[in-house]
TINULUM-698003 format. One record per residue (C-alpha): z, x, y negated; residue in three letters. Coordinates in steps of 0.1 Angstrom, whole numbers, plus 2048, in hexadecimal, padded with zeros to 3 digits. Each point is the difference from the previous one (the first is absolute). Example, Ala and Ser with C-alpha at 12.3 -4.5 7.8 and 13.67 -1.06 7.14 Angstrom:
<rs>
84E87B82DALA
7F980E7DESER
</rs>
This chain:
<rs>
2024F33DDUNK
7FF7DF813UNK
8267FB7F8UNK
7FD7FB7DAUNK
7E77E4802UNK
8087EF81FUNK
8147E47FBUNK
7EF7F37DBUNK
7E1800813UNK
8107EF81EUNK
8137E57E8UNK
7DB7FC7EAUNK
7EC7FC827UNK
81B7E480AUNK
7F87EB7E0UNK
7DC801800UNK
7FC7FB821UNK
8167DF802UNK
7EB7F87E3UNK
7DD809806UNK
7E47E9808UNK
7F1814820UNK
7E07EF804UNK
7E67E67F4UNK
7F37F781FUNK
7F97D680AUNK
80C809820UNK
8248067F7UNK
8047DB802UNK
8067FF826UNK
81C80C815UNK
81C81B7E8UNK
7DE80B7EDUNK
7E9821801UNK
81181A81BUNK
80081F7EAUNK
7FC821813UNK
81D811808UNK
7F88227FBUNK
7F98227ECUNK
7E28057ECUNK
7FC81B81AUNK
7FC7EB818UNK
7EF7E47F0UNK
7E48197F6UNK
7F8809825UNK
7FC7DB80DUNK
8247F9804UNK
80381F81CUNK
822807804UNK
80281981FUNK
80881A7F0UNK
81D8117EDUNK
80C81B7EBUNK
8238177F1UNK
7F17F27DDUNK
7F27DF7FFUNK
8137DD809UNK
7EE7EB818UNK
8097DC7FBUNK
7F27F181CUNK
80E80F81EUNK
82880A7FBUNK
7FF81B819UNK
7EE8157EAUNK
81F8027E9UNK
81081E818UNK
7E18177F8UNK
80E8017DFUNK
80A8267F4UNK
8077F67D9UNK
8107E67E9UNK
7DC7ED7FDUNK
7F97E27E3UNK
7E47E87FFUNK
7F37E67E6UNK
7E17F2804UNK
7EA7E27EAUNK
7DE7F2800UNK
7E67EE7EBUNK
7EE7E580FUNK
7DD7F17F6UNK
7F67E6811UNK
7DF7E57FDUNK
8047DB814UNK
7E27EE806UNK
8007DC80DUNK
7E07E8805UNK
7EE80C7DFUNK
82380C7EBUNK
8098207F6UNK
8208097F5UNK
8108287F8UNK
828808803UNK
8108207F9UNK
82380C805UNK
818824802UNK
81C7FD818UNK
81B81780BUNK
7FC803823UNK
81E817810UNK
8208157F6UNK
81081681BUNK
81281C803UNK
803817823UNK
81F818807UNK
7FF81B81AUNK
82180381BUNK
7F6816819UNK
7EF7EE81DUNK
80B7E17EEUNK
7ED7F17E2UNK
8077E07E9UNK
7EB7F07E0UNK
80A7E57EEUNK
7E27EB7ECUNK
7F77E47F3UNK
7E37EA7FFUNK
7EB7E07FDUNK
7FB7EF824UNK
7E77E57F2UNK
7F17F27E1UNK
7F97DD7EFUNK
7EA7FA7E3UNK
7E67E7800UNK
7EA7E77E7UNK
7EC7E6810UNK
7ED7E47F1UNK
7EF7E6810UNK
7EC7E27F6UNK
7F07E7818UNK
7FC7DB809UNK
81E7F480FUNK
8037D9817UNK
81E7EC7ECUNK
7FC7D9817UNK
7DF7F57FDUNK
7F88197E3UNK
7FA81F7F8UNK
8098167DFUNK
7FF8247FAUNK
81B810802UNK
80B8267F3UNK
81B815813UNK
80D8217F5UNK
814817814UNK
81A81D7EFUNK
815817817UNK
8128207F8UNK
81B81880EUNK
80981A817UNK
813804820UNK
8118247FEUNK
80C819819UNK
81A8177FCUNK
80881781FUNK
81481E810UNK
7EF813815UNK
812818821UNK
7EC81981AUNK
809817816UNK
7EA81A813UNK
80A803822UNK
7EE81E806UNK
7E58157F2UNK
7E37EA805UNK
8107DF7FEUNK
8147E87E6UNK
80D7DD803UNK
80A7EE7D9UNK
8077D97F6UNK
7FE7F27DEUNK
8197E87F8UNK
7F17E47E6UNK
80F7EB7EAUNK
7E47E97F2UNK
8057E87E5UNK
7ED7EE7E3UNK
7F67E07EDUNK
7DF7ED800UNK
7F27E37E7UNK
7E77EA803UNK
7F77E17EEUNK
7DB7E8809UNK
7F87E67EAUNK
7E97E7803UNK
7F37E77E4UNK
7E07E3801UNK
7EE80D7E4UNK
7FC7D87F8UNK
8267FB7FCUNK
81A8147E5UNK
81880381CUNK
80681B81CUNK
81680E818UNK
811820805UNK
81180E81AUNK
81181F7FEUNK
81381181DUNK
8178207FFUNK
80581281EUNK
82181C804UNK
7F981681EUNK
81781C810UNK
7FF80D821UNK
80B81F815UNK
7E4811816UNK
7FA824816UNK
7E5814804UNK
80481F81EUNK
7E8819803UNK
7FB81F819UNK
7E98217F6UNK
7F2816819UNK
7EE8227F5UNK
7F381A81AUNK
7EF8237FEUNK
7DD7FC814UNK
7FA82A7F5UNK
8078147E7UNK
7EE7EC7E7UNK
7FC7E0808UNK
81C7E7802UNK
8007DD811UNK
8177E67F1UNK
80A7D880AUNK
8177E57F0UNK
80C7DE804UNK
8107E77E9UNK
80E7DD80DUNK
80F7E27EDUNK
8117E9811UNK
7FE7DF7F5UNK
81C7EF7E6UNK
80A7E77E6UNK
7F97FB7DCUNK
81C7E97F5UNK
7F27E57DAUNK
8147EE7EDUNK
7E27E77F3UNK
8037EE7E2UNK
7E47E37F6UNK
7FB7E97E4UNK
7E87EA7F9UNK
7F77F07DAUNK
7EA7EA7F2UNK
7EA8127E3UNK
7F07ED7E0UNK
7E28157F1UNK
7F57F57DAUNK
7DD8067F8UNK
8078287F1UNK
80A804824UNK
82780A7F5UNK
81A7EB81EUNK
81C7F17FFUNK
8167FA81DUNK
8027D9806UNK
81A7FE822UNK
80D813818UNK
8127FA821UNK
81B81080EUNK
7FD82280AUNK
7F9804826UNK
81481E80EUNK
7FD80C826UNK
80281D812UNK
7E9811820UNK
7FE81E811UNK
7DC813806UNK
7F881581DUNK
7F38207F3UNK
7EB80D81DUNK
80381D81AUNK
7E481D7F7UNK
7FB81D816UNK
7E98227FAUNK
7F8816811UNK
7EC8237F7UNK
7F1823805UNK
7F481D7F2UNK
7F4822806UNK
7FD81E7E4UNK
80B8217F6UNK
81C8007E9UNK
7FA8067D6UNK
7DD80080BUNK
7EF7DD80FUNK
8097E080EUNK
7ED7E8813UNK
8177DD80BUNK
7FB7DC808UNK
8157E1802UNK
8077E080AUNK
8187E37F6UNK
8047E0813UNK
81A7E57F1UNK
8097DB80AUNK
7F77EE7E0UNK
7F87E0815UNK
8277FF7FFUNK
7FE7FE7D9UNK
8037E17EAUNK
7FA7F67DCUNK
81D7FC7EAUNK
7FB7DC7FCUNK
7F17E881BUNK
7E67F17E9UNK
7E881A801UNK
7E77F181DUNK
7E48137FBUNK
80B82080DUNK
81380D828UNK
80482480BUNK
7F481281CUNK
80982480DUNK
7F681A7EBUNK
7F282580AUNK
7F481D7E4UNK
7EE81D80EUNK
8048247E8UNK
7ED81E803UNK
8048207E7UNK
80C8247FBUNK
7FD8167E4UNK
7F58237FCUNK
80E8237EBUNK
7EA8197FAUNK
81681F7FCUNK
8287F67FEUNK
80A81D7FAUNK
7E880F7E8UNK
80C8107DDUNK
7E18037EEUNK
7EC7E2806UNK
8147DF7F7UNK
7EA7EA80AUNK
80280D821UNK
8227F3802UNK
7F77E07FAUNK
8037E381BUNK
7E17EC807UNK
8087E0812UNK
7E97E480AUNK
8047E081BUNK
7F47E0808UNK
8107DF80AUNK
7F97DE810UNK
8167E1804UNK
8027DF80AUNK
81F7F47ECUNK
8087E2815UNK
7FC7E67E6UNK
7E97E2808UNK
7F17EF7E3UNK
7EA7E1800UNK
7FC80D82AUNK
7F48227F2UNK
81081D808UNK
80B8167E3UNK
7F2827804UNK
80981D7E9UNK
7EC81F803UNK
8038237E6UNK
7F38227FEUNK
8178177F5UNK
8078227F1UNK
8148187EDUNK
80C8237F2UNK
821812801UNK
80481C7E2UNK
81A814808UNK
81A8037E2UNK
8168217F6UNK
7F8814822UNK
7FA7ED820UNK
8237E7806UNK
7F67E87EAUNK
7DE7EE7F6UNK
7EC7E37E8UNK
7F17E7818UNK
7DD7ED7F7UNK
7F47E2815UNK
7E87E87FFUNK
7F27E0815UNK
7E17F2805UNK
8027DC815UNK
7F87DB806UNK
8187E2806UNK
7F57DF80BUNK
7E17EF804UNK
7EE7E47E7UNK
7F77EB819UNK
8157DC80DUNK
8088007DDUNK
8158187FEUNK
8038247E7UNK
7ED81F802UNK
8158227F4UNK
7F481D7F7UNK
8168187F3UNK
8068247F4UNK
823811802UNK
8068247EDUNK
82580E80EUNK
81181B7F4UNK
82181480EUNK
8198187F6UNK
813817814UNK
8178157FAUNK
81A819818UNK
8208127F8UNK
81780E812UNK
8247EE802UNK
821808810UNK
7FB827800UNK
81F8137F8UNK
7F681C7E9UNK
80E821801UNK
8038197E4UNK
8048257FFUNK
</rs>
């Protein structure tokens, strides 16, 4: 089943996700843009919980999980975001769909492998400014407006191995890559003439991510488990391109490029920081689960792609993840809706960015349903999120926002030899 669709969708994924516009958000201005969660909508509907794992489902976040594996497993996943930015006494609404992951898990005994891809972070702001601006002994006003838009993509291979019963060990290998634009312009609205600058940044780097899972029988029902993730810190290579013109506007507002200097080329390396998590969880299996989490990264290590931006530095980040999810009867054949999965979490982070001396928290209530599809291996997965970004004071922007997910996942069995009578 999975076979005769795999690679169309795989080849459609890879081009709308290089192409995709993965968020609206002003703060995807500093540093390589808005961190997207890394993640299953499984996951992502319990808090970001990730303890936990299963012979069905793919967990993204912690590579160990892979060797729990007992089918050929596939995973797509996609959101709609709605989001409302308020700033002093402005209002503005944004709404986007984005493909969020592609992956695909294959069972080898104690070993287990998956091979995905998806966005790491997202560009895509519009920001317009007017104010009073010193120019020698005067002052004019002055209008700037800020455009940026791309993706930085990851594509990965995925190994783990469980060394015994209760314990695995994996590492996802990443190849991350991308291309982000951004143009600022800035015109006296007393003179014709402006300036643009527009910058084009070509990242690629080569990261790791190692995780260990721990599960262990407390009775005959209840099961306690633990995992851990770590990143160690590495390089994001750019090839920066930026040109600078001078712009003419006529009085129907239509511009015409008057000069422009040479193009400035450079390249830089960005640290992309060390994260660590670390987790627990207790439940009784295809019944409940009750975990929490915490993640701690060195994002004071981070930069911004170009040195201009002064209004923003990075301190260490830490999110904090609590969830679980609940089946009422898994295996009940009368009652569907007994089968369903009920999931529900909440998280809280401080995402390390410093704007205007502010630090930037993101906060969300989550929640979600499984619906099992053609018998209990593979299932239709509903999320949704409920959460704030940012604060509207120092000036700065105010996001509330509204994310519906959705998942499909499918199993099959590969590599069987049949046998016929």
């Amino acid at each position: 089943m999975i076979r005769k669709f795999l690679v169309p969708v795989f080849l459609l994924f890879s081009i709308i996700t290089l192409a995709q516009q993965g968020t609206s958000s002003p703060y995807s201005i500093y540093g390589i843009g808005d961190i997207r969660f890394k993640g299953t909508v499984e996951n992502r509907s319990m808090g970001g919980v990730s303890v936990f794992s299963d012979s069905i489902h793919i967990n993204l976040q912690n590579p160990a999980s892979y060797s729990s594996l007992k089918l050929t497993s596939f995973t797509i996943g996609g959101s709609a975001n709605y989001s409302k930015y308020t700033a002093l006494n402005s209002n503005e609404k944004a709404q986007r769909s984005t493909f969020d992951y592609l992956a695909i898990g294959i069972p080898m005994g104690k070993f287990g492998a998956v091979l995905g891809l998806m966005p790491y972070s997202s560009v895509g702001y519009r920001i317009r400014t007017e104010g009073v601006e010193p120019i020698g002994d005067e002052s004019r006003n002055a209008i700037h407006r800020y455009n940026g838009t791309g993706n930085i993509n990851k594509a990965f291979l995925g190994l783990a191995y469980q060394i015994m019963p209760n314990l695995s060990v994996g590492a996802d290998f990443n190849y991350n890559f991308g291309e982000i634009q951004t143009a600022s312009f800035r015109k006296y609205t007393d003179f014709q003439y402006g300036t643009l600058e527009s910058n084009r940044s070509q990242m690629s780097g080569f990261n790791v991510n190692l995780g260990v899972m721990y599960q262990r029988k407390l009775n005959n029902k209840l099961d306690l488990y633990g995992g851990l993730t770590y990143t160690p810190e590495s390089v994001l290579k750019t090839d920066n391109t930026r040109l600078l013109t001078s712009v003419l506007y006529s009085e129907d507002l239509t511009s015409t490029t008057i000069d422009a200097l040479d193009a400035e080329e450079s390249k830089r390396s960005l640290k992309m920081p060390s994260k660590f998590s670390l987790g627990a969880g207790i439940g009784q299996k295809r019944k409940w689960l009750v975990g929490a989490e915490v993640t701690l990264q060195q994002s004071n290590k981070m930069g911004n792609r170009f040195d201009d931006i002064t209004n923003a530095t990075f301190e260490n980040a830490v999110k904090y993840s609590v969830g679980g999810y609940y089946i009422p009867n898994y295996n009940s054949f009368s009652n569907y809706f007994s089968k369903i999965v009920y999931r529900a979490g909440f998280r809280y982070e401080n995402t390390g960015l410093i704007v205007n001396n502010e630090s930037i928290k993101d906060y969300a209530f989550t929640g979600g349903l499984g619906f099992p599809l053609g018998g209990a291996f593979s299932s239709l997965n509903l999320g949704a999120e409920f959460g704030r970004r940012g604060t509207a004071k120092a000036l700065l922007v105010e996001e509330n926002y509204a994310n519906v997910i959705i998942s499909l996942s499918l199993n099959d069995r590969w590599f069987i030899k049949r046998r016929y009578d």
